[in-house]
GUMI-883497 format. One record per residue (C-alpha): residue number from 1; x, y, z. Coordinates in pm, 1 decimal, m for minus. Each point is the difference from the previous one (the first is absolute). Layout:
{NUM; {X; Y; Z}}
...
//
This chain:
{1; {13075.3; 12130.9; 11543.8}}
{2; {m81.9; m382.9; m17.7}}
{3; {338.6; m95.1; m49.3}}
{4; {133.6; 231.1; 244.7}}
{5; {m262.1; m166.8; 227.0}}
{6; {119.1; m319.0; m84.9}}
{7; {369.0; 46.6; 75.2}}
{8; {m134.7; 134.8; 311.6}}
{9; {m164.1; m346.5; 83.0}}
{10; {272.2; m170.0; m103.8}}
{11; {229.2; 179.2; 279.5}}
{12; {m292.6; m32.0; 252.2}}
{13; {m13.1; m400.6; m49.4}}
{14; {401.6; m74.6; m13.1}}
{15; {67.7; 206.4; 311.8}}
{16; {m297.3; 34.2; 271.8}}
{17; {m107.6; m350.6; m150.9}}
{18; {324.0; m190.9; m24.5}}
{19; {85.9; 120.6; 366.7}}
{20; {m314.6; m164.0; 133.9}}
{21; {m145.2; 362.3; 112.8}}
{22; {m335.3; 66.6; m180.4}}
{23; {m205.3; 302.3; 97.6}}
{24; {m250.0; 166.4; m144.6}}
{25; {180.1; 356.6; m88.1}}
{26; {291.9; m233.9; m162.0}}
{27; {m188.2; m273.6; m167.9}}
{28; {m365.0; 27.9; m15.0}}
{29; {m46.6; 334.2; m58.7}}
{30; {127.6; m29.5; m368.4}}
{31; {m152.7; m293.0; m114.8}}
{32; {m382.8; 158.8; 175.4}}
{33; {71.5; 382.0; m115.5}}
{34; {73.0; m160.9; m390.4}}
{35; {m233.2; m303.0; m8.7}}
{36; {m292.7; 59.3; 217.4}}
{37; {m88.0; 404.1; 84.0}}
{38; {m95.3; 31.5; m379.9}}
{39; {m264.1; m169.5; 102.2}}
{40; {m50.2; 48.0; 397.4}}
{41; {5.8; 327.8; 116.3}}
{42; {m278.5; 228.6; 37.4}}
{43; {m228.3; 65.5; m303.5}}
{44; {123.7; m313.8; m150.8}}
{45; {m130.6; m285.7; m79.3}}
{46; {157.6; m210.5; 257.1}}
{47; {m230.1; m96.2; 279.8}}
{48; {231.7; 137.7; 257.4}}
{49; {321.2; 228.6; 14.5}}
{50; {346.9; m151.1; m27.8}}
{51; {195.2; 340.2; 52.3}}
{52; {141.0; m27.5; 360.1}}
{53; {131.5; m203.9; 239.7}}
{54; {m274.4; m58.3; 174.1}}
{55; {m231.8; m75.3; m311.0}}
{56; {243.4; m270.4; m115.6}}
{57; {43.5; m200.6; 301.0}}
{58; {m360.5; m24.2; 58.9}}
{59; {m44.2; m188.0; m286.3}}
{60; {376.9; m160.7; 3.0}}
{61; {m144.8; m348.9; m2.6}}
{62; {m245.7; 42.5; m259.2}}
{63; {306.7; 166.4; m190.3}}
{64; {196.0; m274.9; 34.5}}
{65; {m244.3; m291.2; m91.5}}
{66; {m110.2; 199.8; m341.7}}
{67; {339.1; 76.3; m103.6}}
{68; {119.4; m353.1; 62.5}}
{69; {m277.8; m107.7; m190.3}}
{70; {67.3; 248.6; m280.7}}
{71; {m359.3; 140.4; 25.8}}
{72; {160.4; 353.7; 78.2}}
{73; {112.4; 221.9; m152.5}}
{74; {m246.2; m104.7; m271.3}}
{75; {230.5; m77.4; m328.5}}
{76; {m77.6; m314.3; m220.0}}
{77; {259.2; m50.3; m259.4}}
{78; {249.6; m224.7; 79.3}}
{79; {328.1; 87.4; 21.5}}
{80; {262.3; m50.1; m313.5}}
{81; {m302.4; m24.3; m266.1}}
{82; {18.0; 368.5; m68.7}}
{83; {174.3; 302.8; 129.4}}
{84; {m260.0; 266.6; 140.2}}
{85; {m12.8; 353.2; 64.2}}
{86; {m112.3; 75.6; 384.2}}
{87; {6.4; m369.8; 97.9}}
{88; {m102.6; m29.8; 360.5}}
{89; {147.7; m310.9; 111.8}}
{90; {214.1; m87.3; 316.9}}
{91; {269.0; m244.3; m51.5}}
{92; {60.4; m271.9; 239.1}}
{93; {233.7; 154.7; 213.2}}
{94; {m253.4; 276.6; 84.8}}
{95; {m232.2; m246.8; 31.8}}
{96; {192.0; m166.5; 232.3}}
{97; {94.8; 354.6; 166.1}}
{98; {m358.6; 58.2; 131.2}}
{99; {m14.7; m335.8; 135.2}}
{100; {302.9; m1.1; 217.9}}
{101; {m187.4; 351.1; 117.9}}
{102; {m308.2; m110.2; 123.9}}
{103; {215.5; m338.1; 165.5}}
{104; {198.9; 315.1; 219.9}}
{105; {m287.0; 162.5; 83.6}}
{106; {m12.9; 274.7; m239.6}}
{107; {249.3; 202.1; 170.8}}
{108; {m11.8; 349.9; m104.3}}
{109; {384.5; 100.8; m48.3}}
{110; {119.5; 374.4; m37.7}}
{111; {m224.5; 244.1; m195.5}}
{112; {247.4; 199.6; m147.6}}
{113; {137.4; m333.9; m168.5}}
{114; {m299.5; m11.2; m201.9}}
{115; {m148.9; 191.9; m324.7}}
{116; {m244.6; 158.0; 177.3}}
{117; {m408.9; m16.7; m17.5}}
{118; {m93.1; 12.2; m374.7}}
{119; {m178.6; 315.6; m161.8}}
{120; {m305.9; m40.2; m225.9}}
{121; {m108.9; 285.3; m189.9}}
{122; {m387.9; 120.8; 112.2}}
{123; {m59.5; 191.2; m366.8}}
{124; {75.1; m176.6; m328.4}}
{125; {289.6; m144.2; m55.9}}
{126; {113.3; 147.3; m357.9}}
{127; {m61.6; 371.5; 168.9}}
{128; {m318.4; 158.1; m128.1}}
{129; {m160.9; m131.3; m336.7}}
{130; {m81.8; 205.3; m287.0}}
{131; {m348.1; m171.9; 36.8}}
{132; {m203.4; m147.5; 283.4}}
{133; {m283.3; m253.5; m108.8}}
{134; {m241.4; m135.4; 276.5}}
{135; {m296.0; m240.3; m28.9}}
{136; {m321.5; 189.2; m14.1}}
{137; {m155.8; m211.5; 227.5}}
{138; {126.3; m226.3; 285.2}}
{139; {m51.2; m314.4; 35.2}}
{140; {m139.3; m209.2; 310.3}}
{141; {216.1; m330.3; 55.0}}
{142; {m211.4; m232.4; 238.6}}
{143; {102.8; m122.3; 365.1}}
{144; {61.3; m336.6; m109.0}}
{145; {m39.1; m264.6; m272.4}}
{146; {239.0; m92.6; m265.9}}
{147; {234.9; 274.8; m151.3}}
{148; {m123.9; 217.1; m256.2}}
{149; {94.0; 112.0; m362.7}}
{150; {m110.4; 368.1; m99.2}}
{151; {73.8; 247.6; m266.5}}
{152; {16.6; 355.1; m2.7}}
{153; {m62.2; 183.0; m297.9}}
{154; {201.1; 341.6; 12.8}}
{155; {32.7; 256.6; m264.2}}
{156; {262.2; 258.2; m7.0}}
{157; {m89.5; 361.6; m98.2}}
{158; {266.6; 23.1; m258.8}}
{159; {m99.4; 244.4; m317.7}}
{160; {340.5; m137.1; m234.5}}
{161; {173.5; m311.2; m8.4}}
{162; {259.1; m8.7; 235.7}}
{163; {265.8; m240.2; 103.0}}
{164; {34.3; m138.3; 359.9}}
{165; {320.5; m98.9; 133.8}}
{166; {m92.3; m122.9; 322.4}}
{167; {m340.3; m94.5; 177.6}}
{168; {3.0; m43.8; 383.7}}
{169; {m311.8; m184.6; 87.2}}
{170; {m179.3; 88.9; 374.8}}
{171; {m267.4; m318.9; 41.1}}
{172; {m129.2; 195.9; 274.4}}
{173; {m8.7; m171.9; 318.8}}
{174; {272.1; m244.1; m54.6}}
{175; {m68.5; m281.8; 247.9}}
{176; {m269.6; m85.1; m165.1}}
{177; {192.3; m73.8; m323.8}}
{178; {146.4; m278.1; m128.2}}
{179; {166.2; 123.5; m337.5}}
{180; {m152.2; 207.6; m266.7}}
{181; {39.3; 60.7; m366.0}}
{182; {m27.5; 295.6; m259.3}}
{183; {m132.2; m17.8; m350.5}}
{184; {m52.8; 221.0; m270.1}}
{185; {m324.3; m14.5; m189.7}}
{186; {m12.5; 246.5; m285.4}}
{187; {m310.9; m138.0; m128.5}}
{188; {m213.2; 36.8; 327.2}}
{189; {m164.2; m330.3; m10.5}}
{190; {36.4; m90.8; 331.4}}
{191; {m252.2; 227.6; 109.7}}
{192; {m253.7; m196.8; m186.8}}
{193; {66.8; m259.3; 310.4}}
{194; {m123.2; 310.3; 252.6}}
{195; {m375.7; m61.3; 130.6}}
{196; {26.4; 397.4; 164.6}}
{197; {224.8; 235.9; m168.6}}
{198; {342.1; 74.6; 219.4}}
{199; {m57.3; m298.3; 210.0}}
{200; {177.6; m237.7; m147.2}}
{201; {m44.2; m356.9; m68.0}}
{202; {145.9; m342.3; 180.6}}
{203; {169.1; m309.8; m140.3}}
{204; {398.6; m73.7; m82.8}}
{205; {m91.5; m44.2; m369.0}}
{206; {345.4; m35.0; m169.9}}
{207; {m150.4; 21.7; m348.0}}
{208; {m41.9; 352.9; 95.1}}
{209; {338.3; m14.7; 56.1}}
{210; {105.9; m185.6; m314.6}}
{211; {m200.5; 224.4; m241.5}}
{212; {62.3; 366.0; 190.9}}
{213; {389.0; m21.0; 51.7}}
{214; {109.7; 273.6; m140.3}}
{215; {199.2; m69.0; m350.7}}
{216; {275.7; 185.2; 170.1}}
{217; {m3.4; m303.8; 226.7}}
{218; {84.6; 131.0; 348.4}}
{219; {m28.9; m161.9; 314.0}}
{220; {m189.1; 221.0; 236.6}}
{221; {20.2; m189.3; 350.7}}
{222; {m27.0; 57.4; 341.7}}
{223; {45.3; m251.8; 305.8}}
{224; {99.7; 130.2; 372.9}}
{225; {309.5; 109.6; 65.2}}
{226; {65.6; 95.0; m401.5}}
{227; {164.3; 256.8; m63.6}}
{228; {m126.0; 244.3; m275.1}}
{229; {247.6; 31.0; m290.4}}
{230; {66.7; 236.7; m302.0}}
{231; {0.6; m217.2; m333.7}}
{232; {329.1; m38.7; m200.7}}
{233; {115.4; 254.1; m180.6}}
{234; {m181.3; 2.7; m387.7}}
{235; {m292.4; m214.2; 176.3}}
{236; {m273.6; 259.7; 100.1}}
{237; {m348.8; m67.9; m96.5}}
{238; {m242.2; 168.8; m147.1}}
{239; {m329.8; 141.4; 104.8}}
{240; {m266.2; 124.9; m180.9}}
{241; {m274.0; 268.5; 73.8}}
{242; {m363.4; m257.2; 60.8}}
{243; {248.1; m324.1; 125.3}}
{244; {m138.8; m167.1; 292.3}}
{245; {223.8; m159.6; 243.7}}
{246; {m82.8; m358.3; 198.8}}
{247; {99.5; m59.8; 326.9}}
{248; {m27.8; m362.8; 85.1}}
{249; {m9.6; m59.0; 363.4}}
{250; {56.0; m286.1; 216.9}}
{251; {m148.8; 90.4; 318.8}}
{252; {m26.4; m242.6; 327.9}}
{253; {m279.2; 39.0; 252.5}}
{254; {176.8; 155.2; 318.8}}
{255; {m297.7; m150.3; 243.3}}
{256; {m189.4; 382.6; 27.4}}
{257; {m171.9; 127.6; m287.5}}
{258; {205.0; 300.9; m163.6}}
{259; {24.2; 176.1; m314.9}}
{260; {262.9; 70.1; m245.7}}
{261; {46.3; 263.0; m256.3}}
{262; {352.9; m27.6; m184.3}}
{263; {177.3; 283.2; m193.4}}
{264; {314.5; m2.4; m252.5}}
{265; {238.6; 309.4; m36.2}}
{266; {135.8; m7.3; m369.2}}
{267; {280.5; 196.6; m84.5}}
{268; {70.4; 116.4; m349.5}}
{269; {346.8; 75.2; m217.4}}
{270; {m46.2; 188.7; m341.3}}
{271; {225.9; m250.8; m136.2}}
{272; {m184.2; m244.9; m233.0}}
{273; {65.3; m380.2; 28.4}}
{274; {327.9; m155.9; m249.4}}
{275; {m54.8; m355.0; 146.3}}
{276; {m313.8; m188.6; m68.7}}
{277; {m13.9; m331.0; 259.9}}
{278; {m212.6; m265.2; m69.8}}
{279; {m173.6; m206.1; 242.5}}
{280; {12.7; m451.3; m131.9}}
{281; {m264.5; m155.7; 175.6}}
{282; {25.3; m387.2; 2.9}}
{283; {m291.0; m188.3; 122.5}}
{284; {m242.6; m300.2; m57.2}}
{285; {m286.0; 42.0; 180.5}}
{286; {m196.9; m216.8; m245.8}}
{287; {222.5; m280.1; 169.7}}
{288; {m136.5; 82.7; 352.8}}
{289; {m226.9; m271.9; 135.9}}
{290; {157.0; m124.4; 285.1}}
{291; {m206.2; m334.8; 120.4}}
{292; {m4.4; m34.5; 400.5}}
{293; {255.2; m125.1; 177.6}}
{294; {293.1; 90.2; m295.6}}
{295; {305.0; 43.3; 172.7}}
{296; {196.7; 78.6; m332.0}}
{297; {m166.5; 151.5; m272.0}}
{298; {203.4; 164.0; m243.3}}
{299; {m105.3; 281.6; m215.3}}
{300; {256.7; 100.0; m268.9}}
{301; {49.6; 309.5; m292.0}}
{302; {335.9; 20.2; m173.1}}
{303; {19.3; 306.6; m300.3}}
{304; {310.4; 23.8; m238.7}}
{305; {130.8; 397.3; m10.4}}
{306; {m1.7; 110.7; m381.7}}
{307; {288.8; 256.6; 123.7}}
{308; {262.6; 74.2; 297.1}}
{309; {m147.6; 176.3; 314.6}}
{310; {113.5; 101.8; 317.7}}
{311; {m222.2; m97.3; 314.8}}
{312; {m53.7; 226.3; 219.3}}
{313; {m241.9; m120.3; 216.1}}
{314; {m221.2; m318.0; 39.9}}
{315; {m356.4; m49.7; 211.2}}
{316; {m91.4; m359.6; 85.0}}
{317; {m337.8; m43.2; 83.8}}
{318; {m269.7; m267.8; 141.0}}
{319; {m297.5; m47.0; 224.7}}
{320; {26.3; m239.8; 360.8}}
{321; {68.3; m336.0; m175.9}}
{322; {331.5; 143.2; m149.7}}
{323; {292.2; m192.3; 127.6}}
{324; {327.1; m4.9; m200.2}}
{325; {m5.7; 251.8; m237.3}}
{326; {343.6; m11.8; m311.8}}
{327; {64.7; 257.8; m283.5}}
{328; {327.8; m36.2; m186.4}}
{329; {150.5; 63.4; m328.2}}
{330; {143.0; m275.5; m230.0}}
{331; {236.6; 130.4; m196.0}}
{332; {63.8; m38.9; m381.3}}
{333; {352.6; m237.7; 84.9}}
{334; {m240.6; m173.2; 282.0}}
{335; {146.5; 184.8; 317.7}}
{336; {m293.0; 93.3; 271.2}}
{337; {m29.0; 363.3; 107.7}}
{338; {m196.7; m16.8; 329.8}}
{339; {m242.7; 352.1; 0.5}}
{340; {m186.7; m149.4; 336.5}}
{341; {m27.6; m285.5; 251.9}}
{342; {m304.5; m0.1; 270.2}}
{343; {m9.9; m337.3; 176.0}}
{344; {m262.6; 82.3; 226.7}}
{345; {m265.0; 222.6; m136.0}}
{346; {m159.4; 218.6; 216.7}}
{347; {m278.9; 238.2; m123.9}}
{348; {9.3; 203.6; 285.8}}
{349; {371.1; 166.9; m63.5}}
{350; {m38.3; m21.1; m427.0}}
{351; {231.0; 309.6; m125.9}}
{352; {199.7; 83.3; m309.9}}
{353; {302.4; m40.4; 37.0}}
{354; {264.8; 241.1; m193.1}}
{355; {363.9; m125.2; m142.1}}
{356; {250.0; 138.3; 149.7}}
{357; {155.2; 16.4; m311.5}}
{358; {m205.3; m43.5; m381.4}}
{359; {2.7; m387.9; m81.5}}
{360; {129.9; m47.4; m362.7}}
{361; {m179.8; m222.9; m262.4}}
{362; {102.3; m83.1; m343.4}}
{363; {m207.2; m61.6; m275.7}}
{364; {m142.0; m374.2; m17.1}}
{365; {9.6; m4.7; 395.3}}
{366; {m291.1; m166.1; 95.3}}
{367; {m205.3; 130.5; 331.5}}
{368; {m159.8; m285.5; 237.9}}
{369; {m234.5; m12.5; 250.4}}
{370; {m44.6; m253.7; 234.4}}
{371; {m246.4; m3.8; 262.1}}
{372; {m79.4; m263.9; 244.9}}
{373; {m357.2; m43.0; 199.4}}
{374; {m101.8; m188.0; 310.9}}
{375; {m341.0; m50.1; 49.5}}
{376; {10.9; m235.7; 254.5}}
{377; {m86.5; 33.5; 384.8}}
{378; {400.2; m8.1; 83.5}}
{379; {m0.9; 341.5; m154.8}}
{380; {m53.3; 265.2; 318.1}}
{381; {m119.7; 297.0; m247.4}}
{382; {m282.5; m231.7; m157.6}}
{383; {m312.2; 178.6; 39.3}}
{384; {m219.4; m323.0; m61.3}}
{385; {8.2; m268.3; 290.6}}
{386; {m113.5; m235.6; m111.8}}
{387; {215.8; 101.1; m364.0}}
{388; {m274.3; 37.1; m282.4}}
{389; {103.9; 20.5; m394.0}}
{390; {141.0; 389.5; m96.1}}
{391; {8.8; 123.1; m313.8}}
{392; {129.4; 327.9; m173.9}}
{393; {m178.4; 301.9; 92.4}}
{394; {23.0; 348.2; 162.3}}
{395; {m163.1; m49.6; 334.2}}
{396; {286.8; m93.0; 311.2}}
{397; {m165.9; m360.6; 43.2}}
{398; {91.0; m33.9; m370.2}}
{399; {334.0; m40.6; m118.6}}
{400; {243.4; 157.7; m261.3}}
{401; {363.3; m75.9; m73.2}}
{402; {128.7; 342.4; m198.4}}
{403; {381.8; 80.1; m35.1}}
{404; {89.1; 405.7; m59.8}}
{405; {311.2; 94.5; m189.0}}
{406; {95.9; 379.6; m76.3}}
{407; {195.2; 2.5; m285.7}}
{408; {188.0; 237.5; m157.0}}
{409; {11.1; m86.8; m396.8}}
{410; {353.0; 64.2; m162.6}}
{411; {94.5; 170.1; m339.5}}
{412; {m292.8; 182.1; m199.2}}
{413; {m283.1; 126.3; 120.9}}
{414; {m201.8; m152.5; m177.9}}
{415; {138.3; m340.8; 137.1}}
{416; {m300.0; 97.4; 302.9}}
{417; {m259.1; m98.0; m245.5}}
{418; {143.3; m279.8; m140.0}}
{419; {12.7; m167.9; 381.1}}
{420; {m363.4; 94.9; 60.2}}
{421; {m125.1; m159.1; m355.1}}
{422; {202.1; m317.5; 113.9}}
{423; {m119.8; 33.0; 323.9}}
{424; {m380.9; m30.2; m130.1}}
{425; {105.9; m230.2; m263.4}}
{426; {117.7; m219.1; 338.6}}
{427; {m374.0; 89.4; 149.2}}
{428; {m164.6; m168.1; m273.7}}
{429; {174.9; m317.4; m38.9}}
{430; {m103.5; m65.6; 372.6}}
{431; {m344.7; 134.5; m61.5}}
{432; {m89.4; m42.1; m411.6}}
{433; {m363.4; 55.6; 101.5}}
{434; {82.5; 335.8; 160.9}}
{435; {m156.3; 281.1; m257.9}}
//
């Protein structure tokens, strides 16, 4: 459908375009139906709809400004540093489209030229799970004030292990979330961090993260506008009866006080897993003490692959100071193999971002990650004015510098367990006082 879209857009801008005639039901409505509805149009997370006429050239100068600025549609990989899945990125001929339409006035052109409104489906997405989770208890997300970090703990009623193929995560009320993320913990020790059972607990502590990925290593990720998908085939994962789930939320004050109480709809296939991903994590937050006023300061991880994998996905993250952000592949005859390129970090639109196609790596290849900081008071997203000294830590005034890779280990199954022993083997010679 995306590439049928495409060669749609591709007529749209070398006729109505070329000829100097840009309407909204020839040129707009494309680009706004594909890159902005997801987002804005009712029950979404948008602020305000983007479905009609009407709704676009309302806000046709705000449109224009953020997409000339490349602050919408929200995408942050660079272009030619790794080929995506679902990239939502106009090119600068669109671009350059919407500009020329807000110079003429936004005229409004011939409806039946045009794709139509868009549709959004009011149930879930994946048709109706084989299992509905919710939170026990909502939670109350304040008026105002900085944004907030909280976790759901969820446990399915499952009496067998069974294998989920697809989840399709429903945050609730979805303007007042930023992005959200799914974790597996099969020993049920996040609920240690609950002060009242079913409530929940706050914080975006990634070493919850980094020691309750599942071992099947899935990423389980939702951001507005995503679209919920079915895993590969062979790639289910597995649930047991007495696993908790973790919903980490990232919600954003909305100026009322409101609550939110999320649900997930998992959805089963009696057909075991035959692929076993991995997740790499490369990070140095023991390198993270960033003085004030650092413009550049560079935290770096590189780990050598004891086997071939393919790459199937990768998940850059960092907190506001986060500026240029580089993970590559050197190759064992010294070729690069760029997996990701963000030259202007932005916290607020973090995602992980799927390969279109798997990313081969040989044996020997070694993985780098190369993450730039500004902590000065050039930097817009600094939460510190005047800039103070940041160091590693969980809290969003802290900072982290983590680089995600799903891998898919190749040859014996067994070759799984010989990347996770190098991958702790890697852990220690960072951290040799780490028990």
């Amino acid at each position: 459908m995306r590439l049928a879209l495409a060669g749609f857009l591709a007529g749209v801008l070398s006729s109505g375009a070329a000829s100097g005639a840009v309407t909204f039901y020839s040129d707009i409505a494309p680009l706004v139906n594909s890159n902005c509805a997801p987002c804005h149009h009712g029950g979404g997370s948008g602020p305000f709809p983007l479905v009609s006429y009407s709704d676009t050239k309302k806000h046709a100068r705000q449109i224009a400004e953020v997409t000339r600025r490349r602050y919408m549609p929200p995408w942050l990989p660079e272009p030619g540093y790794g080929d995506f899945a679902e990239e939502r990125r106009l090119t600068d001929a669109q671009i350059r489209v919407i500009q020329d339409w807000v110079k003429t006035g936004c005229p409004e052109g011939d409806a039946a030229a045009g794709p139509g409104p868009p549709r959004f489906p009011s149930g879930w997405e994946l048709g109706i799970p084989d299992l509905v989770v919710q939170a026990s208890k909502p939670y109350a997300v304040p008026a105002s004030g900085r944004d907030v970090f909280w976790n759901f703990i969820l446990t399915p009623a499952v009496d067998r292990t069974r294998y989920v193929r697809a989840v399709e995560i429903r945050p609730g009320n979805a303007r007042l979330v930023h992005h959200a993320n799914l974790l597996i913990d099969r020993s049920r020790s996040a609920r240690i961090e609950e002060k009242e059972v079913g409530a929940g607990f706050p914080g975006m502590d990634l070493s919850i993260e980094s020691n309750s990925f599942d071992p099947d290593s899935h990423f389980l990720f939702w951001k507005p506008g995503s679209v919920p998908e079915e895993e590969p085939p062979g790639l289910a994962w597995r649930l047991d009866p007495g696993n908790d789930l973790v919903l980490n939320v990232h919600l954003q004050p909305s100026g009322r006080s409101e609550t939110i109480q999320p649900s997930i709809g998992l959805y089963f296939t009696d057909r075991p897993p035959v692929k076993f991903p991995v997740l790499i994590q490369l990070e140095h937050d023991g390198m993270l003490d960033i003085p004030p006023g650092d413009s550049d300061f560079l935290v770096r991880d590189d780990f050598t692959l004891p086997m071939d994998v393919s790459v199937l996905a990768v998940y850059p993250h960092a907190h506001y100071l986060g500026r240029l952000m580089e993970g590559y592949a050197t190759l064992p005859g010294g070729k690069r193999q760029w997996l990701v390129r963000v030259p202007d970090w932005d916290l607020n639109w973090q995602a992980v971002y799927r390969y279109r196609r798997p990313v081969f790596l040989p044996k020997g290849s070694v993985i780098s990650m190369r993450f730039h900081y500004d902590n000065s008071s050039a930097n817009p997203r600094n939460p510190n004015h005047p800039p103070k000294r940041v160091r590693g830590g969980n809290q969003s005034t802290d900072e982290m510098g983590h680089l995600w890779l799903q891998v898919l280990p190749q040859g014996a199954t067994d070759q799984r367990t010989v990347l996770e022993e190098a991958l702790f083997r890697h852990r220690l010679e960072k951290y040799p006082a780490d028990f």
